[in-house]
C-alpha positions, 0 to 999 in steps of 0.5 A: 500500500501507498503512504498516506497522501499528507496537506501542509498548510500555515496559518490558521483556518477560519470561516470564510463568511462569503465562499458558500455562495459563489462555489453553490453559483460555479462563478470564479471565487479565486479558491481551488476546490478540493472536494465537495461533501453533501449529505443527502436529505433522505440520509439526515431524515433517517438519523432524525426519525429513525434514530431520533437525532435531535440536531438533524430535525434542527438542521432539516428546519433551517434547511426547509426555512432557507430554501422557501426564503431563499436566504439563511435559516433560523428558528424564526423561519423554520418554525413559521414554515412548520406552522404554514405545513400544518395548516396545508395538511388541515390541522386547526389553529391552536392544535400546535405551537413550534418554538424550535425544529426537535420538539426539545423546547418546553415551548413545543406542542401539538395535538394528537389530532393535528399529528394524525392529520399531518401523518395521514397527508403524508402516507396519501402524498408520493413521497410515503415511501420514502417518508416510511423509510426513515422511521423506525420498524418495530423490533428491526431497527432505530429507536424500536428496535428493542420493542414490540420484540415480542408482538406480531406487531413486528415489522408492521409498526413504522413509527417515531418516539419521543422524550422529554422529561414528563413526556413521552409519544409515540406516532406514526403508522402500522399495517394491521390484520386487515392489511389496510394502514394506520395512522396513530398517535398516542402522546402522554405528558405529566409523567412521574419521574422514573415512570417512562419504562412503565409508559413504553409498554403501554404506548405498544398495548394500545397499539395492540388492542387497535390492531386486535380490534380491526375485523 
């Protein structure tokens, strides 16, 4: 094998505030590029919803709020692009309120009626496919990986927790008996403390009797 190829350099790195927008127009910017690294968006939806990544969901917002203001993106923008895509998808005003894009902020909330909503435009759009693939499958992978193990929910739940102190959710979709698709969400808040390994168990019951009670 070759020796490892080594880059010599003096000085000191710094950001450079204007180079981002002549590389992304190809125009003459005086600096020779090395190399060009991009993550796919489908890459980071699955590290937020799958593996519940809470810095991907806040990158994927401000991304969202620079591309539909055609500038940079903060929590301003990207949670009012947010509360714009609710009301596209038919949830009713006063059902959520977004004070940043991971639902970390004790400012955050929704109705389970509203992420129904929202979940069930989503599986009618041409994108479900896609959007499914990035949330976790029961007893298989991401956050549910360890659960569900020992249901015949298994692999028919497609779906993405959530976690706050006091406050633990569940929502996405299964496929049930009957073979036609779900949209659920169940979201507890008030928890006691160190009561969340009491609440996970619950959250895939009721799944369960739903699933139990399609004919």
């Amino acid at each position: 094998t070759s020796a490892p190829h080594r880059v010599s350099f003096s000085g000191h790195a710094t950001r450079h505030p204007t180079i981002r927008q002549p590389l992304a127009a190809k125009d003459e910017c005086g600096w020779p590029v090395i190399a060009v690294h991009e993550t796919p968006l489908l890459v980071a939806m699955g590290r937020a919803n799958k593996d519940s990544m809470n810095l991907y969901a806040e990158c994927i917002g401000k991304r969202l709020a620079a591309e539909i203001n055609h500038g940079s993106g903060d929590w301003k923008t990207a949670t009012a692009a947010m509360a714009a895509f609710m009301k596209k998808v038919g949830a009713s005003d006063g059902q959520y309120s977004f004070e940043d894009c991971c639902g970390l902020s004790r400012q955050d909330a929704i109705s389970a009626d509203a992420m129904t909503h929202l979940l069930a435009y989503d599986f009618a759009s041409k994108n479900r496919q896609t959007f499914c693939s990035t949330m976790a499958v029961a007893g298989m992978d991401g956050t549910l990986k360890d659960r569900f193990r020992s249901s015949d929910l298994r692999g028919r739940v497609f779906a993405k927790t959530g976690f706050v102190e006091g406050v633990s959710s569940l929502s996405g979709y299964f496929k049930a008996k009957d073979n036609n698709w779900y949209a659920f969400s169940i979201l507890f808040n008030g928890i006691p403390a160190k009561s969340n390994s009491a609440i996970k168990p619950l959250q895939e019951k009721i799944v369960e009797a739903v699933d139990a009670s399609v004919k």
